[in-house]
C-alpha positions, 0 to 999 in steps of 0.5 A, spaced: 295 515 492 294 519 486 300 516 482 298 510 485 292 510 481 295 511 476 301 505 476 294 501 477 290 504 471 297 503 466 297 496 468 290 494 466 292 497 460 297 494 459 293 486 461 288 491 455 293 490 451 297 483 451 290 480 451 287 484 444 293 479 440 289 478 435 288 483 428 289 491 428 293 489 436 294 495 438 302 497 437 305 500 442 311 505 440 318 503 444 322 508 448 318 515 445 312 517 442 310 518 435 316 515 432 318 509 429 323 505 427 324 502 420 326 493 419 328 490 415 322 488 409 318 494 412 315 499 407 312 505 408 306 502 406 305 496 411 307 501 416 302 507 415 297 501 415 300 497 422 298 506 425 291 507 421 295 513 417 295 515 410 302 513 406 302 519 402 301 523 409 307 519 412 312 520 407 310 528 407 312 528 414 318 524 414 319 528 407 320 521 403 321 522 395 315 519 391 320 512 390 317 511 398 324 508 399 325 507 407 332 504 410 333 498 416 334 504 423 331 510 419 326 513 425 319 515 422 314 520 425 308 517 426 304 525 427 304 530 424 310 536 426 308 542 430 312 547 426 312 547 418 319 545 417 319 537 416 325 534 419 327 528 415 327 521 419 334 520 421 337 512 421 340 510 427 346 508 423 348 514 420 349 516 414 354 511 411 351 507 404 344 503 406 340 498 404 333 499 403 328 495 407 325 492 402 328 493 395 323 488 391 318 494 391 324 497 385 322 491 380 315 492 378 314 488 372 310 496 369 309 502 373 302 503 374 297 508 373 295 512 379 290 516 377 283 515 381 279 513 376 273 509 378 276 502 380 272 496 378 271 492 385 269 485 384 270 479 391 278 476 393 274 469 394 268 466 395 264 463 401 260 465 407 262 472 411 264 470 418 264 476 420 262 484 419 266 491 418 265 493 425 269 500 426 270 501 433 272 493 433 280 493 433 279 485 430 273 488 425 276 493 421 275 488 415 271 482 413 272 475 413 270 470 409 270 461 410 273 458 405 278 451 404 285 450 405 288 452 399 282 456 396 284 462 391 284 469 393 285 473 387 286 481 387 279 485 387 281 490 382 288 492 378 293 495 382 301 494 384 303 489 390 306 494 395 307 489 400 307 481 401 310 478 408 308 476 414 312 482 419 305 485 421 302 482 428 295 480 427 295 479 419 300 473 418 301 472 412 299 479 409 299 482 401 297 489 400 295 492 393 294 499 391 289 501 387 291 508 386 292 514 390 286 513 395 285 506 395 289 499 399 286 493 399 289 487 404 289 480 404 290 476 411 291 469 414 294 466 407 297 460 406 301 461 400 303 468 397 303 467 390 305 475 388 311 479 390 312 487 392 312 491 386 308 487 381 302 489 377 296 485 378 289 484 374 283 484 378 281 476 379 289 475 378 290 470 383 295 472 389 294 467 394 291 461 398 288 461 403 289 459 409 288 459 417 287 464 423 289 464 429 284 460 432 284 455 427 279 455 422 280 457 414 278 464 412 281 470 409 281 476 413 279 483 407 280 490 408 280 496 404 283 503 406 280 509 403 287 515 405 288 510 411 282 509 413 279 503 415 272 502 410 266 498 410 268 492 404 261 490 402 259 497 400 264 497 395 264 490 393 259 488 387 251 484 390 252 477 389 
């Protein structure tokens, strides 16, 4: 009766699961727990946020170099390891010559300071908020903002592209800036990405256009991450 109880309450989780197909859907980590397995076009970056980890962190644990480079089939570790000795990620293809998962992020246009100087935010669009930071709200981790067809997003503040694709669920079309060591910014649900991995922006350059959730209005879908975590925007952004 116990095990049955439990195959029961597995499955409702699961159905849980399925039906959170939105934004921040919960991942579930095929075969064993606390791994990942690199794609093609993944960068650390994108992965540390799909998990809610700090990149930096990430890397440490998989005793990446500074250069963030990941390889299609590398195995990450999503935790922290028991004992002090870091084990590298291992690839599925051995150790045979590899091309990295995604390579634009080589090609920045200038590198780019990351100290943590204090960022000067200003708003990515502009338009009614639709919806709140709410932490505890797996499609709330940020904020959404209406707008038209097309309408400009533009980078919040200086930073570098560390990603621009669509390969994390919920997000669609998604660009990621790093400000500095502590700070991401995100942009989701875009029509057009106008910047690629690697290049340097302005803040108020124009990244993107906006385009349309899942249940069809136009609306930008903005996050900000402090070492990870998910934070409430409008606090960072200036009063209209």
């Amino acid at each position: 009766m116990k095990q049955y109880l439990q195959v029961l309450y597995l499955s409702m989780l699961g159905i849980g699961i399925v039906s959170c197909g939105s934004l921040n859907e919960l991942v579930q980590i095929n075969n064993q727990v606390g791994w990942y397995t690199v794609k093609k076009s993944d960068t650390i970056y994108a992965i540390a946020w799909r998990y809610g980890l700090d990149y930096q962190q990430l890397a440490r644990w998989n005793q990446i170099t500074p250069d963030f480079i990941i390889y299609p089939g590398q195995r990450l570790r999503l935790d922290e390891p028991e004992n002090s000795t870091l084990v590298a990620g291992r690839s599925e293809q051995g150790n045979s010559t590899r091309k990295a998962a995604s390579t634009t992020g080589n090609k920045a246009t200038e590198p780019i300071k990351t100290g943590n100087k204090k960022i000067k935010w200003r708003w990515p669009t502009s338009g009614k908020i639709m919806n709140t930071f709410a932490a505890d709200e797996l499609d709330r981790k940020g904020i959404d903002i209406a707008g038209k067809p097309g309408q400009a997003v533009r980078a919040v503040a200086n930073g570098k592209v560390v990603y621009s694709g669509n390969g994390l669920a919920g997000y669609g079309n998604l660009i990621i800036i790093k400000h500095n060591d502590t700070y991401l910014s995100a942009y989701a649900y875009n029509q057009k990405r106008l910047v690629k991995e690697g290049m340097t922006v302005k803040g108020g350059t124009v990244i993107s256009k906006m385009g349309q959730h899942p249940d069809g209005t136009t609306r930008l879908h903005f996050e900000i991450r402090k070492n990870g975590k998910p934070v409430d925007p409008l606090k960072y952004m200036p009063r209209l």
